[in-house]
N, C-alpha and C positions, 0 to 999 in steps of 0.2 A: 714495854713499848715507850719510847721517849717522846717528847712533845713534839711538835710542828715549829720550827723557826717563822716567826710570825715579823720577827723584827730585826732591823739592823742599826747597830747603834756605832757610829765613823768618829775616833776621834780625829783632829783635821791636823795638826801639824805632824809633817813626818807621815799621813797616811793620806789625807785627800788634798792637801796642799805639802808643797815641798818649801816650807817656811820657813825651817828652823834656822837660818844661820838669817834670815833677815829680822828676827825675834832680837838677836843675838846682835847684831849689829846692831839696831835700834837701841838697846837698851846700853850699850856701851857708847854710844854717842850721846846720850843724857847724860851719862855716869861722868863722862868725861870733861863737861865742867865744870865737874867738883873734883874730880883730878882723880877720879876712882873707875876701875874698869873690872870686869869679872874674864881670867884668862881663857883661852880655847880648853884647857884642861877640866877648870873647875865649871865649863859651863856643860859640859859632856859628864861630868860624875857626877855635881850636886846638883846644879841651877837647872837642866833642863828639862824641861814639863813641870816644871814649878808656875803659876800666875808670877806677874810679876811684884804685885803685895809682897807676896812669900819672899821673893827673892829680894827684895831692899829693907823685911825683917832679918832676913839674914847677915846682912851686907852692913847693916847697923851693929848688930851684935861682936860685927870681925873688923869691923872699922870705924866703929862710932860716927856712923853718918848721923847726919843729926833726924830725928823722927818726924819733924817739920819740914823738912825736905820731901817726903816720900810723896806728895801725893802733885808735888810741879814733877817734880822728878819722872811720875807714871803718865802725867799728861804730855810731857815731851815725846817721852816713849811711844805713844800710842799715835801723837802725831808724825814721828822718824817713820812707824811699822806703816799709815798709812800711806804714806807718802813711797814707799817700799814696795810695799803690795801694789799699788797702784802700777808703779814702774814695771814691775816682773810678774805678777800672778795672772797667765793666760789659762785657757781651756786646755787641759789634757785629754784625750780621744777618748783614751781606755777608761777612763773615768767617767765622763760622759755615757760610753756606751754601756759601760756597768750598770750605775745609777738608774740609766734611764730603761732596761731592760728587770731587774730588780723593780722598781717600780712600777713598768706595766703590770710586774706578776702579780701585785698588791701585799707586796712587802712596805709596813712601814721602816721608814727612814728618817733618822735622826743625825744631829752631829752635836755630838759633846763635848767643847774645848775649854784649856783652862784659860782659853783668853776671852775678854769681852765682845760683849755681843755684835758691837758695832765692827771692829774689826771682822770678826765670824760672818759678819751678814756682808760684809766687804767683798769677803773671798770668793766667798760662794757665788757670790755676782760677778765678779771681773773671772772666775772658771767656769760660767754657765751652770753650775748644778742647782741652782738655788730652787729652779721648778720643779727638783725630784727629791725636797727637804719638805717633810711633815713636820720635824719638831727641831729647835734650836736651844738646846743647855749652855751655858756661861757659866764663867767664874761669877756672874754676876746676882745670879739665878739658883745659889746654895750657899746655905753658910761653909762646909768647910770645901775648899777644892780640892781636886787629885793631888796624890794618892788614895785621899777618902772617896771610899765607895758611894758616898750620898748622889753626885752628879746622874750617878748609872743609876740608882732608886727612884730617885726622882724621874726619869725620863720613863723607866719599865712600866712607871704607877701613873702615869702619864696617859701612856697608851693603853691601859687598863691589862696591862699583861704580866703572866707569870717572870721572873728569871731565863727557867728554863726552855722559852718560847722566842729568847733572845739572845743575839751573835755581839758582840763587842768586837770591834774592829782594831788594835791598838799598834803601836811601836813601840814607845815608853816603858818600861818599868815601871813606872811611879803607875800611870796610864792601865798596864796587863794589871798590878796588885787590885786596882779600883775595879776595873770590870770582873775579874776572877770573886774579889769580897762582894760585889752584889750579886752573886749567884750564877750569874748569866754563863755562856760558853764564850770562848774569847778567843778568837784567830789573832796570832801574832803575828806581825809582816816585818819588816827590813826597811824598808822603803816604800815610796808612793808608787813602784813599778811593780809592787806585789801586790797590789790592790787593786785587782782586775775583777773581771767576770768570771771566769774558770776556777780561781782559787777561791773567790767568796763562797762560789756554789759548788764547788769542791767542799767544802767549810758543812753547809747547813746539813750537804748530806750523810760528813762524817758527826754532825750533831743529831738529823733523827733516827740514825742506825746508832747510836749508842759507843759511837767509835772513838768520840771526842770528849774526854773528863771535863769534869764540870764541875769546880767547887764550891760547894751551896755555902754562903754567910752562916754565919752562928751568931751572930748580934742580935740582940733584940732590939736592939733601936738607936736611933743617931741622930740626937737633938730631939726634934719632933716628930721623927719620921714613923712610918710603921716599916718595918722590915719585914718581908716574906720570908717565912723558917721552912728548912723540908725535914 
């Protein structure tokens, strides 16, 4: 008999916010006074769902930016995205009515992204969900980001719960690898127009009938953390 979906854990670009290409401009309009830009191709195979640390250690490594750059560099950026967000990130209906139906059931709710918190708390406010968020993870908020599973450990051990009593919401690759290594079941979606109500709860019932694989971590541990083994 499988567990009870006790939890739902949203990462938000690409699944609760339709973000990614203003991520993506922002950071190419910092880059762009140092005469550097990451193209449409390499931000789609490497760069996206990376924090953007990760991405200006890389960006170093392929163009010798200088490493004393990185950190005006991320405060541009993060001022471009809010300024972004601000302009475009409105309420979506079906998000709304998910969230806040999930949450009457007493499901908790988290959102786990690889950007900082302040943006994160941004969104969630100029989309109205922020009243149906119990818990908020950051790049901020763990030493390594996604693709490391720690974001997801961290939030499951949060809420004092098994793996297996938890849904991963993702779009990413980098994103599914994370949630899939901390245990959890993990619904993948396409877009933020597959993140509805029907399909989440489509989701938990193919998790407690046994119909949705679920690949338990085999780490014993990550940094500090304690890892749940099955």
């Amino acid at each position: 008999m499988s567990d009870k979906i006790k939890a739902l854990l949203f990462d938000m670009d690409g699944v609760l916010i339709d973000a990614k290409d203003w991520h993506y401009e922002s950071l190419n309009k910092a880059l762009g006074l140092f005469g550097l830009g990451i193209s449409r191709y390499d931000h789609l195979h490497t760069f996206d769902g990376l924090p953007t640390r990760e991405k200006l250690k890389m960006l170093s490594e392929q163009y010798y930016l200088p490493e004393e750059l990185h950190s005006f560099i991320n405060q541009l950026k993060q001022k471009y995205t809010l300024e972004e967000t601000t302009l475009k990130c409105r309420p979506m209906f079906h998000h709304e009515y998910a969230l806040s139906r999930l949450h009457n059931s007493g499901y908790k709710i988290a959102v786990c992204s690889n950007s900082v918190r302040t943006t994160i708390e941004n969104m969630m406010r100029l989309s109205n969900l922020e009243k149906y968020i119990d818990l908020i993870v950051s790049n901020e908020d763990v030493v390594k980001a996604k693709p490391d599973p720690e974001m997801y450990i961290v939030t499951i051990q949060k809420f004092g719960l098994k793996p297996s009593e938890c849904l991963v919401v993702e779009d990413n690759p980098k994103g599914i690898a994370a949630g899939r290594d901390s245990g959890a079941y993990v619904l993948a979606v396409d877009t933020v127009y597959d993140v509805n109500y029907e399909n989440i709860t489509g989701a938990i019932s193919k998790c407690e009938s046994g119909k949705m694989p679920r690949k338990p971590t085999n780490k014993k541990s990550i940094g500090n953390l304690k890892i749940f083994e099955h």
